[in-house]
KOLFIVEX-518466 format. One record per atom (N, C-alpha, C, O): residue number from 0; residue in one letter; atom name; x, y, z. Coordinates in steps of 0.001 Angstrom, whole numbers, padded with zeros to 6 digits. Last residue first. Example, Ala and Ser with C-alpha at 12.3 -4.5 7.8 and 13.67 -1.06 7.14 Angstrom:
# residues 2
<1,'s','N',<012850,-002250,007080>>,
<1,'s','CA',<013670,-001060,007140>>,
<1,'s','C',<012900,000030,007870>>,
<1,'s','O',<013409,001138,008039>>,
<0,'a','N',<013190,-005690,007800>>,
<0,'a','CA',<012300,-004500,007800>>,
<0,'a','C',<013200,-003300,007800>>,
<0,'a','O',<014236,-003319,008465>>,
This chain:
# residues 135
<134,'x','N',<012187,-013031,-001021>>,
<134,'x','CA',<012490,-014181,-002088>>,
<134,'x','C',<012282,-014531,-003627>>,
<134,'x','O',<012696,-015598,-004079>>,
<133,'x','N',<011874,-010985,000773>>,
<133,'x','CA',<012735,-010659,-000659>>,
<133,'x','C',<013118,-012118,-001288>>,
<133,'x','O',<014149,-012322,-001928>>,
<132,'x','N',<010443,-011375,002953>>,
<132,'x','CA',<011575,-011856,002909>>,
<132,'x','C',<012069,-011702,001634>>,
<132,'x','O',<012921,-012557,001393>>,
<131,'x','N',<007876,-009449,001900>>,
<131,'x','CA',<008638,-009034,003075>>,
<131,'x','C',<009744,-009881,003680>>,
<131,'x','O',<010184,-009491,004761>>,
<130,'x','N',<007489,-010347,-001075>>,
<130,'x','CA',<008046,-009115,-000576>>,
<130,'x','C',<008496,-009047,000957>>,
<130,'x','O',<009593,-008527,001162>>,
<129,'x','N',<006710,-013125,-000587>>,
<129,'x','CA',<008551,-012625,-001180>>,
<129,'x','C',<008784,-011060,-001135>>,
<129,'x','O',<009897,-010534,-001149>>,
<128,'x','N',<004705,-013161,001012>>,
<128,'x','CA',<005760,-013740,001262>>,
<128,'x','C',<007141,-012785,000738>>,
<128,'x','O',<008042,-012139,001273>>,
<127,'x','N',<002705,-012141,-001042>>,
<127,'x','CA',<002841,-010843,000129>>,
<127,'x','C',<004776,-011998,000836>>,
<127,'x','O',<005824,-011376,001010>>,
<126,'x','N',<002708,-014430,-002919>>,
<126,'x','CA',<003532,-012885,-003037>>,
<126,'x','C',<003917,-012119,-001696>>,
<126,'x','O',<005002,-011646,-001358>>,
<125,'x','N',<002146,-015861,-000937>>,
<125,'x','CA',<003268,-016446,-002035>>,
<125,'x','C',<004012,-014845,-002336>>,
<125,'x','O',<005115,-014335,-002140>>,
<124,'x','N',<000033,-015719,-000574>>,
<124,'x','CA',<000542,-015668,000066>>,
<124,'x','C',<001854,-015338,000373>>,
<124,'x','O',<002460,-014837,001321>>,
<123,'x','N',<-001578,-015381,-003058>>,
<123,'x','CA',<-001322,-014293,-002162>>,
<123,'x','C',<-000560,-014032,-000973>>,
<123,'x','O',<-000371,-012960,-000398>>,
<122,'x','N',<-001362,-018495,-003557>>,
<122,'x','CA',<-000814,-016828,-004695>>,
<122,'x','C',<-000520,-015788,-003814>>,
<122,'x','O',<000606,-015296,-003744>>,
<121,'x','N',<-003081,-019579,-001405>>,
<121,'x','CA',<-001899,-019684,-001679>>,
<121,'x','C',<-000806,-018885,-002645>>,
<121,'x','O',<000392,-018751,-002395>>,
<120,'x','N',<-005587,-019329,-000753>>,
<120,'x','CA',<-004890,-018303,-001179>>,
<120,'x','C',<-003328,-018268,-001123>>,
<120,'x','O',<-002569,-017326,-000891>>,
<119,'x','N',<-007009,-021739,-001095>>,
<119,'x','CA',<-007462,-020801,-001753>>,
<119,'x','C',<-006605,-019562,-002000>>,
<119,'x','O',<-006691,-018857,-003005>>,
<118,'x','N',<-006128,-022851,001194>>,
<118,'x','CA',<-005506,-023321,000393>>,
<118,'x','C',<-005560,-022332,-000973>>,
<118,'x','O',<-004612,-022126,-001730>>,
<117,'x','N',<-006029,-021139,004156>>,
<117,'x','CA',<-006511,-021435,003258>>,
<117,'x','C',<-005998,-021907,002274>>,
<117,'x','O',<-004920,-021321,002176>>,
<116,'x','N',<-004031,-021127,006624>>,
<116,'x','CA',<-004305,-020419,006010>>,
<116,'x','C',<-005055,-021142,004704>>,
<116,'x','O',<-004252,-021926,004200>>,
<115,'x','N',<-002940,-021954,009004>>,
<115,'x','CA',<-004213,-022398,008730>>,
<115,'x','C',<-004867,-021640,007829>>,
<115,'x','O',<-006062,-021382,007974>>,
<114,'x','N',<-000413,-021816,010233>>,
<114,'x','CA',<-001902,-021074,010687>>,
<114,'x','C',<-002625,-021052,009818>>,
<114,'x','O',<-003176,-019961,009669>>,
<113,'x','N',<001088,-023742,009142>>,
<113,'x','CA',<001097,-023435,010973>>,
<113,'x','C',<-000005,-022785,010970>>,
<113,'x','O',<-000793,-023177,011831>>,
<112,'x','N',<000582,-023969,006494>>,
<112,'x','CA',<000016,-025088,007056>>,
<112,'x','C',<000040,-024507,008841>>,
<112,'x','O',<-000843,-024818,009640>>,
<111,'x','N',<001395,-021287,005755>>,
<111,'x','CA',<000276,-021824,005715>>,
<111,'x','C',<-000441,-023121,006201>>,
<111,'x','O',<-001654,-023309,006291>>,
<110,'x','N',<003991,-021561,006208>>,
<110,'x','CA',<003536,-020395,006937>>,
<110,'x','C',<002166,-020556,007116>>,
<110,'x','O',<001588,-020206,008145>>,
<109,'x','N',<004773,-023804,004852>>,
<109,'x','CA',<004802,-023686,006316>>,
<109,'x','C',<004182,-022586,006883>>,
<109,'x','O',<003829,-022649,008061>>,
<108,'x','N',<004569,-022149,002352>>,
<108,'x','CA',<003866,-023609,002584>>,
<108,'x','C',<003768,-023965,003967>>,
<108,'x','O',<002698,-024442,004345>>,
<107,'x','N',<006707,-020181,002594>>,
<107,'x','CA',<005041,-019686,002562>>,
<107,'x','C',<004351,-020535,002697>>,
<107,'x','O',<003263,-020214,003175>>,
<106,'x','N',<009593,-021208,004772>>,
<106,'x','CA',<008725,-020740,003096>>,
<106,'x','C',<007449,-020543,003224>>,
<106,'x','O',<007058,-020862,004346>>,
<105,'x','N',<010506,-021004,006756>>,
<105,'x','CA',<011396,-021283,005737>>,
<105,'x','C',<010583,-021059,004736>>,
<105,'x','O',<011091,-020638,003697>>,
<104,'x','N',<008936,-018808,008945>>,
<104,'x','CA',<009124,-020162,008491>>,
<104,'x','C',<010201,-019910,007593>>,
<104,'x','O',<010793,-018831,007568>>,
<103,'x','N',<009311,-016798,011842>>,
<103,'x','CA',<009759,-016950,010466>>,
<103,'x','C',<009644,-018235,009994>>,
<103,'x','O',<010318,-019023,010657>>,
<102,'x','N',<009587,-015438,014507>>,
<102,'x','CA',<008486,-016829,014530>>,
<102,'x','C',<008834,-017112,012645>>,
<102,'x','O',<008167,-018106,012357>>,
<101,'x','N',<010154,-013315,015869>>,
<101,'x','CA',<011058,-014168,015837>>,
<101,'x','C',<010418,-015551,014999>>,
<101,'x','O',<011016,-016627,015042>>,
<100,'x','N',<008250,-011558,016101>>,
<100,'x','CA',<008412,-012438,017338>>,
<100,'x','C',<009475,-013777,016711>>,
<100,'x','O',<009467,-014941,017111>>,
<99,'x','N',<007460,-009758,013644>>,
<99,'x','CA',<007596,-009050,015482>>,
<99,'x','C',<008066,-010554,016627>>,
<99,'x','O',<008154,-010411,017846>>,
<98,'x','N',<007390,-012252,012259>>,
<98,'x','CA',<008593,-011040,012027>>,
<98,'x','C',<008783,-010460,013304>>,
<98,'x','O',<009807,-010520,013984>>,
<97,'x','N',<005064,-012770,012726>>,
<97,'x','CA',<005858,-013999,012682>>,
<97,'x','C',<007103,-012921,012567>>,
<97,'x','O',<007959,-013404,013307>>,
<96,'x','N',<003059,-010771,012688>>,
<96,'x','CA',<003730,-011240,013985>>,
<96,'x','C',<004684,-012341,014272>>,
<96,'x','O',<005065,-012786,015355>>,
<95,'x','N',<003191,-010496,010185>>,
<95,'x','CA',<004256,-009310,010940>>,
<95,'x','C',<003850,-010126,012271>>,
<95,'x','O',<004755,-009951,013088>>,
<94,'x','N',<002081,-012272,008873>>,
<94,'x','CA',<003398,-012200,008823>>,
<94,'x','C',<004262,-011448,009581>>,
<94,'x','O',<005482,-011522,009722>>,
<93,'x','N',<-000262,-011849,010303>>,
<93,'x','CA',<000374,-012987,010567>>,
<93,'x','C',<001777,-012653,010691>>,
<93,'x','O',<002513,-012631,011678>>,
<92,'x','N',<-001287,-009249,008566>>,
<92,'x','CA',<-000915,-009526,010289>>,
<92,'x','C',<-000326,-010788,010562>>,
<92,'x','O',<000438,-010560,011499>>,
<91,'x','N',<-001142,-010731,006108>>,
<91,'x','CA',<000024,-009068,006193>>,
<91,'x','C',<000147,-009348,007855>>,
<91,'x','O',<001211,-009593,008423>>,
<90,'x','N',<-003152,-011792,006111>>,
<90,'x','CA',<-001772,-012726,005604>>,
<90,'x','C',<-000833,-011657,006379>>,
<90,'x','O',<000082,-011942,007152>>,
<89,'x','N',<-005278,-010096,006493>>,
<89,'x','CA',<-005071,-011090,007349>>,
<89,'x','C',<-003786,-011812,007206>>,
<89,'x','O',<-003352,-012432,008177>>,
<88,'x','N',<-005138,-008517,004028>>,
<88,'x','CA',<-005306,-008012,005944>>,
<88,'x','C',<-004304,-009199,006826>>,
<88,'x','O',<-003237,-009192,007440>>,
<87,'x','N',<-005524,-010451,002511>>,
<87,'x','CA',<-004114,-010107,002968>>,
<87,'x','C',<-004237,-009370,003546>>,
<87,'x','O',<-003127,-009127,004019>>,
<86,'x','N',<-008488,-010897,003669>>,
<86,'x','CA',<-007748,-012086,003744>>,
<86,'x','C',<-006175,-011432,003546>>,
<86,'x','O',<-005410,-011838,004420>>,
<85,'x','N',<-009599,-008469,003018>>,
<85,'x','CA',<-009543,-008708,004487>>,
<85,'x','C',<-008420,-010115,004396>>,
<85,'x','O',<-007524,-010156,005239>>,
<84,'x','N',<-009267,-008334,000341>>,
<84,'x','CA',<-008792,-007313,000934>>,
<84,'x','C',<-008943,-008004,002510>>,
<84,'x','O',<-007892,-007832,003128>>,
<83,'x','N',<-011175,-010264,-000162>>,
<83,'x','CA',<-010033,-010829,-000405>>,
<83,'x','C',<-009202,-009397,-000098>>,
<83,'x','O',<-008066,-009595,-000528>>,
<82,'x','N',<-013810,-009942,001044>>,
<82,'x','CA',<-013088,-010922,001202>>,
<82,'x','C',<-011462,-011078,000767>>,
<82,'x','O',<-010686,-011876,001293>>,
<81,'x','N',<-013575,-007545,-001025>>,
<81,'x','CA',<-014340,-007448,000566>>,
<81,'x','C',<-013137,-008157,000713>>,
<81,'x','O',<-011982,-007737,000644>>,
<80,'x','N',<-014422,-009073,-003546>>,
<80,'x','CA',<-013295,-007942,-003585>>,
<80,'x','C',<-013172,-007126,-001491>>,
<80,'x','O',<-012523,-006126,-001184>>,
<79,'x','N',<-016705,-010228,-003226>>,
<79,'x','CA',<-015439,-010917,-003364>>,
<79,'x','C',<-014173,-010174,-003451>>,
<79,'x','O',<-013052,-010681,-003422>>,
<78,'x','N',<-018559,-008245,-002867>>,
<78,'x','CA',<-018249,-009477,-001551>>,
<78,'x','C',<-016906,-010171,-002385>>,
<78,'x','O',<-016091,-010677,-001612>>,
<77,'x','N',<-018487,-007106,-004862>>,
<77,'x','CA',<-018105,-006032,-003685>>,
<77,'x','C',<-017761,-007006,-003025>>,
<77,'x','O',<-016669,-006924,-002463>>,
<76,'x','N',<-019482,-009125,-006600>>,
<76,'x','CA',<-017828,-008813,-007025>>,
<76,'x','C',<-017630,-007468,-005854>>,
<76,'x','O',<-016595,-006816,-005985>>,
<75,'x','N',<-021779,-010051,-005986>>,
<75,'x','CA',<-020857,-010990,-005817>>,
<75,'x','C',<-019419,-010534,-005778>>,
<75,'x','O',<-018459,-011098,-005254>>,
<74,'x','N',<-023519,-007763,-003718>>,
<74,'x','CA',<-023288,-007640,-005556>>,
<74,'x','C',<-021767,-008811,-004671>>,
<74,'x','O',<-021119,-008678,-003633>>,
<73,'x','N',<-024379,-006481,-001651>>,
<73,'x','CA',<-024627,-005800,-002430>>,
<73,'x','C',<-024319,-006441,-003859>>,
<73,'x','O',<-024679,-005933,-004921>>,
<72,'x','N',<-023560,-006950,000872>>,
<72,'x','CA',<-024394,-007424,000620>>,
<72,'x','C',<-024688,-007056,-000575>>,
<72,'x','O',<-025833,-007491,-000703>>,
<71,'x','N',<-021317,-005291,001442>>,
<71,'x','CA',<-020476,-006948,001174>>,
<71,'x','C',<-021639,-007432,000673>>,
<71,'x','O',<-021431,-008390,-000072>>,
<70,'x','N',<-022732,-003059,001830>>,
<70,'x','CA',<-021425,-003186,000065>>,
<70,'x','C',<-021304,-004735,000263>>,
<70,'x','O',<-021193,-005430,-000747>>,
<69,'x','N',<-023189,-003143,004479>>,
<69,'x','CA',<-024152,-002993,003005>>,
<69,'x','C',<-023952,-002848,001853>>,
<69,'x','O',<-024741,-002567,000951>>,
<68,'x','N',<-021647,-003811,006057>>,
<68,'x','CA',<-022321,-004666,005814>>,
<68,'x','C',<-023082,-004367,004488>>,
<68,'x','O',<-023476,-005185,003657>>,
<67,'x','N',<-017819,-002093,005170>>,
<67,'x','CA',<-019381,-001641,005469>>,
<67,'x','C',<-020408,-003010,004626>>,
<67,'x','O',<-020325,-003336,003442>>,
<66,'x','N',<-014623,-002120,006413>>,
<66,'x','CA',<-015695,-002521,005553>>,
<66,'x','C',<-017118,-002459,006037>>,
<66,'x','O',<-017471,-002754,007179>>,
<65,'x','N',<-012867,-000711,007227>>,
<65,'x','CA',<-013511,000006,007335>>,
<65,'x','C',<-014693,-000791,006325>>,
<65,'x','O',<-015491,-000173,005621>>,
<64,'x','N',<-010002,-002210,007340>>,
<64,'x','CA',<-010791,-001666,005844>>,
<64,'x','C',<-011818,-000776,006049>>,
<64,'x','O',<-011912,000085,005173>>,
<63,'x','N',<-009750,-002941,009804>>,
<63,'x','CA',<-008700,-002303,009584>>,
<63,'x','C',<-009142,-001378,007726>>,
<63,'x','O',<-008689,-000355,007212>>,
<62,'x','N',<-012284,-004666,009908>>,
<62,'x','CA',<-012235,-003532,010388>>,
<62,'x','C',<-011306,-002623,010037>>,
<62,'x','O',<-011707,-001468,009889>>,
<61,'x','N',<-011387,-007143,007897>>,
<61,'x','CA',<-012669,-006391,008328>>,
<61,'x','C',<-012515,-004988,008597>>,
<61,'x','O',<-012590,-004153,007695>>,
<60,'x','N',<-008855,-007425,009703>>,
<60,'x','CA',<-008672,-006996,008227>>,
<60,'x','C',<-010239,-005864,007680>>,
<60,'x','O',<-010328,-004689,007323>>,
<59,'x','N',<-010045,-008822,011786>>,
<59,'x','CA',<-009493,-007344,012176>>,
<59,'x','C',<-009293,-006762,010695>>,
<59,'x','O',<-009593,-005579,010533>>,
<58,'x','N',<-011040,-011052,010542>>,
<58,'x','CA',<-011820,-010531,010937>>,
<58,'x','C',<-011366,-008656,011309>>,
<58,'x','O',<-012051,-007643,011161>>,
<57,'x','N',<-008251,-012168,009604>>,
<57,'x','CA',<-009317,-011765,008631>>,
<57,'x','C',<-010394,-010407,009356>>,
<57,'x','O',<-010522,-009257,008935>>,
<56,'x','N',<-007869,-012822,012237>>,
<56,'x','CA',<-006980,-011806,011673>>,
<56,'x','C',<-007836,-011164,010823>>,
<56,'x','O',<-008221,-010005,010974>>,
<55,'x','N',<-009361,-014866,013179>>,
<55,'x','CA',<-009538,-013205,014097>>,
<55,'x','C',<-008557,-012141,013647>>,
<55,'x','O',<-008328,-011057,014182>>,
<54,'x','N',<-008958,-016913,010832>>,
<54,'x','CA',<-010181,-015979,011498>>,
<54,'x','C',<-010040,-014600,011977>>,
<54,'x','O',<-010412,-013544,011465>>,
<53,'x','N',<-006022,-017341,011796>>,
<53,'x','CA',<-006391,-016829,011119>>,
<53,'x','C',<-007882,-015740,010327>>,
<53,'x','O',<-007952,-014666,009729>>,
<52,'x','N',<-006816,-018453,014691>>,
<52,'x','CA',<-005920,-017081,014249>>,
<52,'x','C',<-006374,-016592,013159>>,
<52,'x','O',<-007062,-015571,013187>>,
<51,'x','N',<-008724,-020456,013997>>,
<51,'x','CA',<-008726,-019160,014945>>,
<51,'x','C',<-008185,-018343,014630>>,
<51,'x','O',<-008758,-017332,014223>>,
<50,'x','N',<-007944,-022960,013156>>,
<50,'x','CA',<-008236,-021952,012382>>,
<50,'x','C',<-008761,-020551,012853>>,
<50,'x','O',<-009157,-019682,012077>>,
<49,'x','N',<-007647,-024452,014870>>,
<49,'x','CA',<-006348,-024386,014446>>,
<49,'x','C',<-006621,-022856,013470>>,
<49,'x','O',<-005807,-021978,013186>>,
<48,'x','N',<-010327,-025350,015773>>,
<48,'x','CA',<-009571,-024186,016750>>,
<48,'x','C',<-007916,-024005,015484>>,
<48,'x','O',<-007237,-023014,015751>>,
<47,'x','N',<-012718,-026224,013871>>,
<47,'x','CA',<-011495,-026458,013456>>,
<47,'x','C',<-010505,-025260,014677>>,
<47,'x','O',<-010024,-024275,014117>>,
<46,'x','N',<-015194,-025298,014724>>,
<46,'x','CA',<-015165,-026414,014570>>,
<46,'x','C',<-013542,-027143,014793>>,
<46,'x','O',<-013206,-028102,015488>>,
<45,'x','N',<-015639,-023017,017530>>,
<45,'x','CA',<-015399,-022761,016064>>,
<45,'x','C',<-015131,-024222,015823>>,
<45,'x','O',<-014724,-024694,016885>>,
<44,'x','N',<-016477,-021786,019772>>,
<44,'x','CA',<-016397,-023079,019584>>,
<44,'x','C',<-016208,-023768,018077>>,
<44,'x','O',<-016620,-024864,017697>>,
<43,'x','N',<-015274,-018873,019534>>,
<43,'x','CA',<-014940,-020034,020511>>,
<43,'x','C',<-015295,-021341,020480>>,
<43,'x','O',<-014580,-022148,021076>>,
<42,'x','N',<-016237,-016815,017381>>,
<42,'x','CA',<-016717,-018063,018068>>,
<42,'x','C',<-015837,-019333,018378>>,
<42,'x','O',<-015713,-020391,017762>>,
<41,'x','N',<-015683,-012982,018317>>,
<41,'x','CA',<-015247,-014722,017535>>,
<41,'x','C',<-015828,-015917,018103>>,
<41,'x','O',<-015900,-016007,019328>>,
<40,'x','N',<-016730,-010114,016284>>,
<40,'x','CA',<-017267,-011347,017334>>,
<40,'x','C',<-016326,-012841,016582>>,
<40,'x','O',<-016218,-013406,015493>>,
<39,'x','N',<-015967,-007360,016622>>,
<39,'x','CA',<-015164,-008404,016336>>,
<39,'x','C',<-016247,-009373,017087>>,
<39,'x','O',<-016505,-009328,018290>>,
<38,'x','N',<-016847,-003678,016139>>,
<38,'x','CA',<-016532,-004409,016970>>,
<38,'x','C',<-016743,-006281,016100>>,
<38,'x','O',<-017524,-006431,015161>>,
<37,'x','N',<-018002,-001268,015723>>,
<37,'x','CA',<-016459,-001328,016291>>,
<37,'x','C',<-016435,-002814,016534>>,
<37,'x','O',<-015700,-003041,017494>>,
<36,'x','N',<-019784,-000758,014501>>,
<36,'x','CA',<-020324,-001091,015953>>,
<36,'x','C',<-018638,-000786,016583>>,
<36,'x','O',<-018290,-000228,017623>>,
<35,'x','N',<-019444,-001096,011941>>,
<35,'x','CA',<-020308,000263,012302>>,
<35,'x','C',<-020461,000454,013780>>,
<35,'x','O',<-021027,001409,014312>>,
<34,'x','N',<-018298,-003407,011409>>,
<34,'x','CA',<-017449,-002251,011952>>,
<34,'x','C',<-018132,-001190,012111>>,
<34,'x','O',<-017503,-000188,012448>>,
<33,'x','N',<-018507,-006238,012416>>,
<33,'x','CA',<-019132,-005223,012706>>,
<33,'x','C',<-018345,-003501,012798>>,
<33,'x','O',<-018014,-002770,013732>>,
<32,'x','N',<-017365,-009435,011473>>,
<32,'x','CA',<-016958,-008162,012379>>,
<32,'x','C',<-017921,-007468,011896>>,
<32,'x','O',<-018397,-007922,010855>>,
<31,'x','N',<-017484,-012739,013136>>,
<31,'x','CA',<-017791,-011696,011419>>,
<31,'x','C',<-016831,-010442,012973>>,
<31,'x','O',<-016301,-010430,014084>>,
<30,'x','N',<-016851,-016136,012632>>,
<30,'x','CA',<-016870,-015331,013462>>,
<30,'x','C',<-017009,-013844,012616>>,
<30,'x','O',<-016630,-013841,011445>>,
<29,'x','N',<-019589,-019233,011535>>,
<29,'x','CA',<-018181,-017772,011401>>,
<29,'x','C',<-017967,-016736,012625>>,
<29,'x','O',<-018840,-016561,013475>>,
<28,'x','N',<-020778,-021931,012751>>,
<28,'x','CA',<-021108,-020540,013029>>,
<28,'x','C',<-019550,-019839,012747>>,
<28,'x','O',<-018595,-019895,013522>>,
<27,'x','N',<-020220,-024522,013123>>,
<27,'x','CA',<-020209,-024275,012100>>,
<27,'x','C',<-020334,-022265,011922>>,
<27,'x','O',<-019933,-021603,010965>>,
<26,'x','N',<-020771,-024741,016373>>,
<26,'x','CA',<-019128,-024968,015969>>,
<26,'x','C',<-019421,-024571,014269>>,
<26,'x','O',<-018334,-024083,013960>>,
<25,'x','N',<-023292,-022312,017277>>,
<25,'x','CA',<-022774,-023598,016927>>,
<25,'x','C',<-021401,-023851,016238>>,
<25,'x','O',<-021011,-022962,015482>>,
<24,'x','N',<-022253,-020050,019748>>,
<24,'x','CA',<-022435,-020168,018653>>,
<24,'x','C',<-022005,-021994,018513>>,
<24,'x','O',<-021157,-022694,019067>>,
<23,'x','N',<-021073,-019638,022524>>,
<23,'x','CA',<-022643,-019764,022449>>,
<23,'x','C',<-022958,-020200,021429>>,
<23,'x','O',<-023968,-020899,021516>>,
<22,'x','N',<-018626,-018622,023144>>,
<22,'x','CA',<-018769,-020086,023050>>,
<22,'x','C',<-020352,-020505,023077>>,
<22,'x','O',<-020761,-021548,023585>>,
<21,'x','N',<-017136,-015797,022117>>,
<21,'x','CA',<-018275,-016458,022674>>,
<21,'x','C',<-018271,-017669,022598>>,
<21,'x','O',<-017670,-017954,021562>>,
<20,'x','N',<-015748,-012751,022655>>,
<20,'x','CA',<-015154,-014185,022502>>,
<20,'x','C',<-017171,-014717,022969>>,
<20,'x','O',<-018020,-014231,023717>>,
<19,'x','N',<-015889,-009816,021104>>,
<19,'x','CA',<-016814,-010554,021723>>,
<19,'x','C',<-016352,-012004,021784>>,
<19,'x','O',<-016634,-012587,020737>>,
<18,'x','N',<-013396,-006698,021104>>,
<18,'x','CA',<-013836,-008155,021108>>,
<18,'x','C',<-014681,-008820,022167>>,
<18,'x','O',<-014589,-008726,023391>>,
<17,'x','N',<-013506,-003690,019920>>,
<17,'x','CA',<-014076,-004244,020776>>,
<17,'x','C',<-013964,-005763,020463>>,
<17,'x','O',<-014529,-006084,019417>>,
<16,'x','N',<-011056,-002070,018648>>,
<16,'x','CA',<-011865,-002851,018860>>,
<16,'x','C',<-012383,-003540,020251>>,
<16,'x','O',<-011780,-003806,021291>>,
<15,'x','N',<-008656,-000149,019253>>,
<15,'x','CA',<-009965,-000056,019736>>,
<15,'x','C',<-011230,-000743,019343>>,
<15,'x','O',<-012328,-000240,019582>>,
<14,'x','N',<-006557,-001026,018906>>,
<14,'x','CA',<-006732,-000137,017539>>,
<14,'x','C',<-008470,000229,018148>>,
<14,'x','O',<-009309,000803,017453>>,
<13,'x','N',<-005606,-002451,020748>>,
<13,'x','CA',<-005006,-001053,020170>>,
<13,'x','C',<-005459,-000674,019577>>,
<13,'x','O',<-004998,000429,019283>>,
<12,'x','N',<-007337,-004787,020291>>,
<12,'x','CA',<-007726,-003615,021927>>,
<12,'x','C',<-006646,-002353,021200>>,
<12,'x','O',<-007137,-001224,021210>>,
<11,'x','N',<-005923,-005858,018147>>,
<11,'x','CA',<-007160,-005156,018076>>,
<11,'x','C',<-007482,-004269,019351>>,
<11,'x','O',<-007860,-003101,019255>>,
<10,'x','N',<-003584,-006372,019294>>,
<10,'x','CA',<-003751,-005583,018272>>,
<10,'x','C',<-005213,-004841,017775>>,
<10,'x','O',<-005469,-003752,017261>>,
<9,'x','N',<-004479,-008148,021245>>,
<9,'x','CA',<-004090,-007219,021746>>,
<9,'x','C',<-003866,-006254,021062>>,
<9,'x','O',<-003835,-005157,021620>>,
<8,'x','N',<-005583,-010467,019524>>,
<8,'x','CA',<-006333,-009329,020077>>,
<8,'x','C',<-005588,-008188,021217>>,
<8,'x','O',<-006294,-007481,021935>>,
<7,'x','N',<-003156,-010825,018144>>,
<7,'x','CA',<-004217,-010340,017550>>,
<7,'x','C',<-005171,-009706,018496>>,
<7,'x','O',<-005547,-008546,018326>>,
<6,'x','N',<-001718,-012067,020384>>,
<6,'x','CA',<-000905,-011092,019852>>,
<6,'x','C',<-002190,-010635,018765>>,
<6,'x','O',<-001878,-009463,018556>>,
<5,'x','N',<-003577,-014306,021388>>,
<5,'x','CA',<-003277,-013141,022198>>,
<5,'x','C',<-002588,-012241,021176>>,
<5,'x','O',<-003279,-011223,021208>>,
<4,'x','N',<-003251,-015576,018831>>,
<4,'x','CA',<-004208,-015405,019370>>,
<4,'x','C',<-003771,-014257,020200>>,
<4,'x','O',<-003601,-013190,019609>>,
<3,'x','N',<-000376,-016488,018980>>,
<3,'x','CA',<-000729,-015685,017804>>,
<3,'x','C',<-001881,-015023,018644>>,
<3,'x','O',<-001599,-013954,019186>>,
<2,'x','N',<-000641,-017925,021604>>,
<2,'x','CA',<000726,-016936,021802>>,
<2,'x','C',<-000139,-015388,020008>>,
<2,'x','O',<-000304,-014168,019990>>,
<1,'x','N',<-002072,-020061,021021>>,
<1,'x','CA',<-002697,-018931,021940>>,
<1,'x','C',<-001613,-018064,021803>>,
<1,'x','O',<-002113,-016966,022046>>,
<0,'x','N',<-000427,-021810,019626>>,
<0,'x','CA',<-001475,-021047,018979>>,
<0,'x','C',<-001977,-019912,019866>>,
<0,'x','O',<-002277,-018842,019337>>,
């Protein structure tokens, strides 16, 4: 897991985020992003560590959107249309570091159980899957 981990925030130091690792937050505490600030806070003592990567992907998805705190606060369907642009943020970076590193499952069910991808978005996975292995 630290191998994904490092390969996300070294994607983020490229793109000039700032990351805040903290172990101050209670283990139920999210990790968010700040993009008016530039910047990524993850919590290190996060309950479930298996679910890190995926977190600090979402979270760069955040930023890679240019999402603004005062649209996600604004109305159920900006926050759910937010969320789910940062989540294949987040599927799209996985997959390309499972592609940039040799790391390929056999199918999208493995891709999701190794990093902890939500059960919730199993469709999306499914698709963004068969486009970049043409299944």
């Amino acid at each position: 897991m630290n191998e994904v981990i490092t390969y996300l925030l070294n994607f983020a130091f490229d793109h000039g985020f700032e990351i805040v690792w903290t172990n101050q937050l209670k283990s139920s505490a999210p990790s968010c992003a700040i993009p008016k600030n530039n910047k990524i806070i993850i919590n290190g003592q996060w309950k479930n560590k298996d679910e890190l990567p995926f977190q600090i992907a979402h979270e760069i998805g955040h930023m890679l959107n240019k999402d603004e705190g005062v649209l996600y606060y604004s109305s159920y369907s900006s926050h759910s249309k937010i969320e789910a642009d940062a989540d294949n943020r987040a599927i799209d970076l996985l997959i390309d570091y499972c592609v940039s590193n040799g790391k390929e499952t056999e199918n999208y069910s493995d891709f999701m159980y190794y990093y902890s991808v939500p059960l919730r978005l199993e469709e999306n996975v499914k698709r963004r899957y068969a486009i970049y292995f043409n299944n």
